[in-house]
N, C-alpha and C positions, 0 to 999 in steps of 0.2 A: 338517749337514743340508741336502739340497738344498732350495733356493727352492721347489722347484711341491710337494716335497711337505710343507714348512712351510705349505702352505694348505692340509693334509690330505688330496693325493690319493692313492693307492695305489700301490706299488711299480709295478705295470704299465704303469701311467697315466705316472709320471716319469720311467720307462726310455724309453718312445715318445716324449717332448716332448723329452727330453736327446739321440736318438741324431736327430733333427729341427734340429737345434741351437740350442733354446730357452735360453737359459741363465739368465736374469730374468723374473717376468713382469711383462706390464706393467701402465698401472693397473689396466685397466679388470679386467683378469685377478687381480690383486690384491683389488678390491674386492668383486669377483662371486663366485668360485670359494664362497669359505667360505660364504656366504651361502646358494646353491647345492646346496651338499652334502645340508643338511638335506632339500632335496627338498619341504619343505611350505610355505615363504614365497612370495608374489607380489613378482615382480621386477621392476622400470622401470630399464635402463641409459641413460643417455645418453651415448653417445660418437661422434665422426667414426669414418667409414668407414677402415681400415688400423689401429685399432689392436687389432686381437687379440680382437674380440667373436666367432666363430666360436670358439676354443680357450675363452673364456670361459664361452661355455653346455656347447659337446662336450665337454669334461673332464672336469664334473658329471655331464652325461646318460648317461655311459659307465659310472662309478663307480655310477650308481645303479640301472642298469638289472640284473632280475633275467634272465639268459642260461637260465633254466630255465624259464622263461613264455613261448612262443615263443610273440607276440604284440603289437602295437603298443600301447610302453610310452611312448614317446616321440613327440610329432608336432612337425615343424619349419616352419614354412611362411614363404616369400621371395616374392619379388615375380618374378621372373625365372627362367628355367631355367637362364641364366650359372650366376647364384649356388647354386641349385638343386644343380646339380654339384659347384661349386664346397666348398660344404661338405660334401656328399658322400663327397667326396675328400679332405678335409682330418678330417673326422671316421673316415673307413678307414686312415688314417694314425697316426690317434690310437689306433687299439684293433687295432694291430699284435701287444703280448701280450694282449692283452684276449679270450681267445678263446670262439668260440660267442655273440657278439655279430654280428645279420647286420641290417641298413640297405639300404634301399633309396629311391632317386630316385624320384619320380613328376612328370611335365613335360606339358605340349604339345609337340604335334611330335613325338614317338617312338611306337612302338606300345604303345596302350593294354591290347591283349592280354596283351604279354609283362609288364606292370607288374602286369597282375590274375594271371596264375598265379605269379611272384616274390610276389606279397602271399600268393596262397591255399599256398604254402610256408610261409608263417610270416618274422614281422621281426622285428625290437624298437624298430627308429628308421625312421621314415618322414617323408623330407626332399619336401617337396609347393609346387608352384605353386597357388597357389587356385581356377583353372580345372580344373585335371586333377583336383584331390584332390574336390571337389567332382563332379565328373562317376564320379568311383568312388563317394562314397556314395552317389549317385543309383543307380548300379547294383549296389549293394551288397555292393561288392567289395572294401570295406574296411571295418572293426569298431573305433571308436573311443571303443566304450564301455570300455573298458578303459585305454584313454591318461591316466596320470599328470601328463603332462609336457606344456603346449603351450609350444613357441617363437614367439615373432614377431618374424623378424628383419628389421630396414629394413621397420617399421612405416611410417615417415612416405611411403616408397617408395609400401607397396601404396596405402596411401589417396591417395596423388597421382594416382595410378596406375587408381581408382575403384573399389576394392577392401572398401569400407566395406562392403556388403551382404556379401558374401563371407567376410569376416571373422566377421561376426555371427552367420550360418550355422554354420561351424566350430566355433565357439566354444559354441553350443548344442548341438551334437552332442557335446561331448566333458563331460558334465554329473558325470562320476565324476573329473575330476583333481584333485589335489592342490595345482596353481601352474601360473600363467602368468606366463613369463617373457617379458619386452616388451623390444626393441633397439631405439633409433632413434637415427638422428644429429640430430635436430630434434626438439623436442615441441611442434607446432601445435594447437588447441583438439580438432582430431578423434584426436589419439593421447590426449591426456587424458582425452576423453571414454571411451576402451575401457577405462583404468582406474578410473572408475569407476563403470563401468557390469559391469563381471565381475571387478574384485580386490578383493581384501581385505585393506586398511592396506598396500598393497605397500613394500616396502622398494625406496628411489629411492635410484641412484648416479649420479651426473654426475661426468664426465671433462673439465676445461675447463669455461672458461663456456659457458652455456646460448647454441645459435647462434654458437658463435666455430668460427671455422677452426683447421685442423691449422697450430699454430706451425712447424713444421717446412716451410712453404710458404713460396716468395716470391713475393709478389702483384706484377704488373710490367703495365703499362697504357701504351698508344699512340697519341697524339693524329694521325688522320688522314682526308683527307677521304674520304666513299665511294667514291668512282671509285676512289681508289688501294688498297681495302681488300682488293684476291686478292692486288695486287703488298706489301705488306706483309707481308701471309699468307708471301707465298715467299720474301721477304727476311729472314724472322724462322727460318727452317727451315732455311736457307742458311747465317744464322750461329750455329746450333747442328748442327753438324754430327754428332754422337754422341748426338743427338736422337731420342727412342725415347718415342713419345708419342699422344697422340689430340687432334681437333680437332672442336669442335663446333659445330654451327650451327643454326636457327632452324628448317628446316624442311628435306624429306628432296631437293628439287629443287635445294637450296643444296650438299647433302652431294655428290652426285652427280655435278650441272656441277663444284665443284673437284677430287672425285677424278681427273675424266676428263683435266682440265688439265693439274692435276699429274704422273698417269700420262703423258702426250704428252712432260713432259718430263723422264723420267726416276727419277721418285721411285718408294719403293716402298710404295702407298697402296692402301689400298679403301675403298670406304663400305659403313657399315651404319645400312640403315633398310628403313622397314616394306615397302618392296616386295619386300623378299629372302623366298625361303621358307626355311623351319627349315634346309634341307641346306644351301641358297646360304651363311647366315645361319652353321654350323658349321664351315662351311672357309674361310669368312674371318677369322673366329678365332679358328682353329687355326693358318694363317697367323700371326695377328697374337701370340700367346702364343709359340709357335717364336719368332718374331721373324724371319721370314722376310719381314714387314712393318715398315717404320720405322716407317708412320702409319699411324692410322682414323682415318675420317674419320664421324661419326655424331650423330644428332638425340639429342634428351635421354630422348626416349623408347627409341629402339632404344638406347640406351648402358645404360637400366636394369639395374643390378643388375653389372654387368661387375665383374671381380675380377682385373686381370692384376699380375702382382709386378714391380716394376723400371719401372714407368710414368717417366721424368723429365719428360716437359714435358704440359701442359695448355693448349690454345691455345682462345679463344674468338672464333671469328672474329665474332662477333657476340655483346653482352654478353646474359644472356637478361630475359625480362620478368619473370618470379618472384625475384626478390634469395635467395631459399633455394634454388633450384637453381643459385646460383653455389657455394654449399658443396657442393652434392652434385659438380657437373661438377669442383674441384677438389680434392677429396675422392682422386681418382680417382691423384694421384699424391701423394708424401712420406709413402707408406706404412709401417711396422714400422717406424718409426722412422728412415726415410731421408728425406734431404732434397731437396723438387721446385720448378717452377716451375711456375706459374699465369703465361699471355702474355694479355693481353685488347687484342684491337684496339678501338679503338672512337671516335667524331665526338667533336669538341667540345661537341656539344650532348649529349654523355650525361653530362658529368663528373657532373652532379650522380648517379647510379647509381653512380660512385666513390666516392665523397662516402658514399652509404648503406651499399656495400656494406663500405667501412671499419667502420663501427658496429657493424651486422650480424654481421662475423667480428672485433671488435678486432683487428684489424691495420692494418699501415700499408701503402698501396699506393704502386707508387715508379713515376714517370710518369717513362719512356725514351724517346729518340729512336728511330725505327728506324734501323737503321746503315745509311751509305751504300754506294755500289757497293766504294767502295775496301775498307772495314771488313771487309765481306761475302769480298771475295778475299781479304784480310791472313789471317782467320779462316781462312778454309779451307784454305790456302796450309800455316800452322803445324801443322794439326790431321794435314796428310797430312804434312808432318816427324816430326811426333813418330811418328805409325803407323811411319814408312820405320826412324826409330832403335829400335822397338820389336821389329820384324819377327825374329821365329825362325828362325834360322840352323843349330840341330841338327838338322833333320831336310831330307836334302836330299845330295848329294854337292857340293857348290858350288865347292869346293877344286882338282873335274875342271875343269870350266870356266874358272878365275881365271887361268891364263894367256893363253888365247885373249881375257878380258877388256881384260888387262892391255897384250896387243897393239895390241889394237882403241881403246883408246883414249890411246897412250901420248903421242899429238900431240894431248892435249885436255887443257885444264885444268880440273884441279875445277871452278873456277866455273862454266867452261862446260858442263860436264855436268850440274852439280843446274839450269841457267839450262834444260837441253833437258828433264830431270825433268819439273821445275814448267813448262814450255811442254805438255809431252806429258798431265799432267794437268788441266791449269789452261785451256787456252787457251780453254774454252766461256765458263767462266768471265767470264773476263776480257772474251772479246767482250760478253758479255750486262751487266756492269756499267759496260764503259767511259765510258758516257754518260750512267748511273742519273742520277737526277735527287731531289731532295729529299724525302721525300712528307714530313714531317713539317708537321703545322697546331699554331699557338699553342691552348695551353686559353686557355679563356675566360676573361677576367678577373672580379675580384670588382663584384660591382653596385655596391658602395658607393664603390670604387676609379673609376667607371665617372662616377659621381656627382660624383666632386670635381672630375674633369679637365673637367665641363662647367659648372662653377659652382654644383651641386648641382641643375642640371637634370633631371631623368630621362632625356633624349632615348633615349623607347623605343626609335625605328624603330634610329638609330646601335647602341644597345648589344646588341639582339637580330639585326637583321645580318648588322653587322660579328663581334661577338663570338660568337656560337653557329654562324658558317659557315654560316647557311640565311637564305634569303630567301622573299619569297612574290611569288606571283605568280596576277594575275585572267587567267581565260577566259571567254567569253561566252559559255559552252556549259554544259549543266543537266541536269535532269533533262526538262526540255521537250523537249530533244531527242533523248530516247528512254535515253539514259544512266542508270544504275545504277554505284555506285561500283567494280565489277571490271572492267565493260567500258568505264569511263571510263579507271579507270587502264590496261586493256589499249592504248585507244586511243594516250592521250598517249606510252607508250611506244614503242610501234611508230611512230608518225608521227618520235617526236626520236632512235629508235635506243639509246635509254638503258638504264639498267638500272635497276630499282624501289628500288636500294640506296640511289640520291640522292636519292628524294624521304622524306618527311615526312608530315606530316598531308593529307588531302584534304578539303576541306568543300564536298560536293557542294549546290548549292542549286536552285533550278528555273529561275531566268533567268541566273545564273553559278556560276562554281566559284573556290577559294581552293587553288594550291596549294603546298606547303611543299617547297623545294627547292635543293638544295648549291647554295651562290652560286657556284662552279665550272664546273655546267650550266646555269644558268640561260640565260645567254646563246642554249647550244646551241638549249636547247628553244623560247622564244620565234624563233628562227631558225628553227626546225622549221614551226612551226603558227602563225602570226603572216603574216593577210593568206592562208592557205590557205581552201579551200572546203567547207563542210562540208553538204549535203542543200540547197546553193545559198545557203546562207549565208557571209558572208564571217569567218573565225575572228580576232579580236582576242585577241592576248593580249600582255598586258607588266606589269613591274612595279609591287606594288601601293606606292601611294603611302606611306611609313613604315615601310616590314617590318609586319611581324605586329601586327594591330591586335586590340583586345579586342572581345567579339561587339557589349558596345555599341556601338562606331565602326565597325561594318560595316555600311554599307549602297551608294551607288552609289560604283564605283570613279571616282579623278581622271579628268576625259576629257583625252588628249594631243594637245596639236595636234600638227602634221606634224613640223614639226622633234625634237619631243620623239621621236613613234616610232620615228623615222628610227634615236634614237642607240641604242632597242633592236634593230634588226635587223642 
């Protein structure tokens, strides 16, 4: 007996998953289907993104929908239009013999029109974003009083996402079903709250421990200072060559400056975020699914919901501030049971967010050098060997030409021809690494380690520093002087030419400022603005005496005599 239909689905149903080439299912598929089937229980799955919750709930929803009722028997609602599709597509896949079963999408961004006369035909499954599907029952374009079935899938998604109203809505619209089946990769207090606030005793499956990562991930982190944090970026991209991946960042001006970078030099990258409209937003990828793109490059919010197969690498160029969206952003690759990579650039001063996020996903993260100039061309060097031994030779007449080869190069030795090869491939290469330089920074050490080497001292100012690569530093500039914390920090930047990546905390006050910044530019910046003019005042700025002091010990910074300024400018 075949596997999918020992969970009791139907000849039709295991024809479509086998000729698909399902051949096991997996847990979450295992644990759900039966369960499922009955069509009357409330369901709570938890499992990571990639393992088969889409075939999980479709499988059931198909086998139990009555194809004589042409009428919404099933409602599905996602966070994303991605996914929207995405199972969409995956569920018309599914009900390949399943016939006179008809499904339809409803999204932002397409015409609302064409989704109301496809509805006023008649459906059975209606796969919905919560904006669209909402803006049809406002106009009464869809009938949900008949809906058996609600899905919610990447729950924790939509309420991230501010989707909690919207849900609530839904959900009293549809007051004749039978079960609500609930998917998340996380259960935060607001998914628990929708269970029980609308299920009944639901029958709860967890896959993995609750909040752990997809095992089938390597977690891999990189101690470096900010200035160097794009050149890492491209050092890390450089030596995965067969690298077919997405990179994310903090906000949608980050996403865009490095696409444009990287496009200058050669990659093949886009960004996706919130200035794109829905069209822009489709044919990048579409691009990127082809694979007609190596990378995207995208904020956490335009990456929602994204479902591409074959992801290997995950890059964060920036760790993010919710420790739960590092599962969801790595989520995104070690899919159906393949194995991916999670790359996290990140300061010294973040380790301790390694540190959490270890707990977080039980796993262990493995702290890498970034590889140097040489590494990076060894890498690439082998990668385009193997391609040249791999290269398809039947199709082609090449056998005309091999004399005229054979001619041409009969006063040349092997060596020196793979030497012209790798010259004629290689040589950008090779110039742009030949003088790379280190970027790797020491993590921090342990405070207690920190403690013995000073006699059991604490020496705050030494061990935050030295050790966490940031320093601080006073200006005599405030809020008195008409300054607010964006057009402070626009200022200091523009005056020292920096980038915002190096600094840290700012603690703007009314007769001075504190600010927190890579002991790398430090120097530059006090160079900057040290002994400038500012509304006829003369700008003081230098190192605060101790690194980072606690609020109680703040108050007038050391005054330096001369010789002391002298040795910061």
């Amino acid at each position: 007996m075949n596997a999918f239909e020992a969970l009791g689905l139907n000849e039709q149903l295991v024809r479509a998953v086998t000729e698909l080439g399902f051949e096991t299912p997996t847990s979450i598929q295992e644990k759900a289907i039966p369960v499922l089937l009955s069509g009357t229980t409330d369901f709570m799955g938890l499992a990571q993104t990639g393992t088969g919750k889409t075939a999980a709930f479709g499988l059931p929803l198909l086998q139990l929908i009555d194809p004589s009722q042409r009428h919404p028997q099933a409602l599905i609602v996602c966070p994303t239009r991605e996914l929207c599709l995405q199972i969409t597509n995956d569920i018309e896949a599914f009900k390949k013999h399943s016939r006179n079963i008809y499904t339809e999408a409803v999204y932002g961004g397409a015409s609302i029109m064409m989704q109301m006369r496809n509805l006023k035909k008649g459906v059975h499954i209606v796969v919905a974003t919560p904006g669209r599907l909402i803006d049809l029952i406002e106009r009464k374009a869809i009938d949900l009083q008949k809906v058996k079935y609600v899905v919610l899938d990447e729950a924790d998604e939509m309420l991230n996402m501010g989707f909690r109203d919207d849900i609530d809505f839904v959900l009293k619209n549809t007051i004749n079903r039978e079960s609500i089946w609930l998917f998340s990769a996380t259960m935060p207090p607001e998914v628990r709250a929708i269970s029980k606030n609308y299920m009944e005793s639901p029958k709860e499956v967890t896959v993995g421990k609750r909040n752990s990562g997809n095992v089938n991930i390597d977690h891999q982190y990189f101690v470096v200072s900010a200035q160097y944090r794009y050149e890492a970026l491209k050092r890390l991209i450089d030596f995965n060559p067969g690298m077919y991946g997405i990179i994310f960042t903090r906000t949608k001006a980050d996403a865009q400056e490095i696409s444009e970078r990287l496009a200058k030099s050669g990659y093949e990258i886009e960004a996706l975020h919130g200035d794109l409209s829905q069209q822009q937003r489709d044919k990048v990828m579409g691009r990127f699914r082809t694979k007609n793109l190596q990378l995207l490059i995208a904020t956490d919010v335009a990456a929602r919901g994204i479902d591409v197969d074959g992801i290997t690498h995950v890059i964060n160029y920036e760790l993010p501030d919710d420790m739960e969206v590092y599962t969801h952003r790595s989520g995104r690759t070690g899919r159906a049971g393949k194995t991916g990579v999670c790359l996290s650039i990140c300061h010294s001063r973040e380790i301790y967010k390694i540190r959490s996020l270890e707990k977080i996903t039980n796993a262990k993260f493995h702290k890498l050098d970034v590889p140097s100039g040489k590494e990076v061309c060894r890498k690439q060097f082998f990668h385009f060997m193997d391609k040249l031994m791999q290269a398809d030779l039947s199709h082609g007449d090449y056998e005309t030409y091999l004399p005229d080869l054979i001619e041409k190069f009969e006063t040349v030795s092997k060596e020196e021809v793979l030497q012209r090869v790798a010259a004629l491939e290689f040589n950008h290469f090779l110039k742009y690494y030949e003088n790379a330089e280190d970027l790797n920074r020491p993590e921090s050490r342990d405070r207690r380690s920190t403690m013995q080497e000073t006699g059991g001292r604490r020496d705050r100012g030494q061990f935050n520093r030295r050790d966490s690569g940031y320093t601080r530093l006073f200006i005599n500039l405030g809020t008195k002087d008409g300054f607010y914390k964006a057009s402070f920090l626009q200022f200091i930047l523009d005056e020292s030419d920096l980038k915002k990546e190096v600094l840290g905390k700012i603690d703007l006050r009314e007769m001075n400022t504190w600010v927190e910044i890579d002991m790398d530019s430090a120097g530059r910046m006090i160079k900057s603005l040290d002994g400038k003019r500012y509304n006829n005042r003369i700008i003081r700025m230098n190192e605060a005496d101790g690194g980072f002091k606690r609020p109680s010990d703040e108050g007038r910074p050391r005054q330096y005599g001369s010789r002391e300024k002298r040795n910061f400018r």
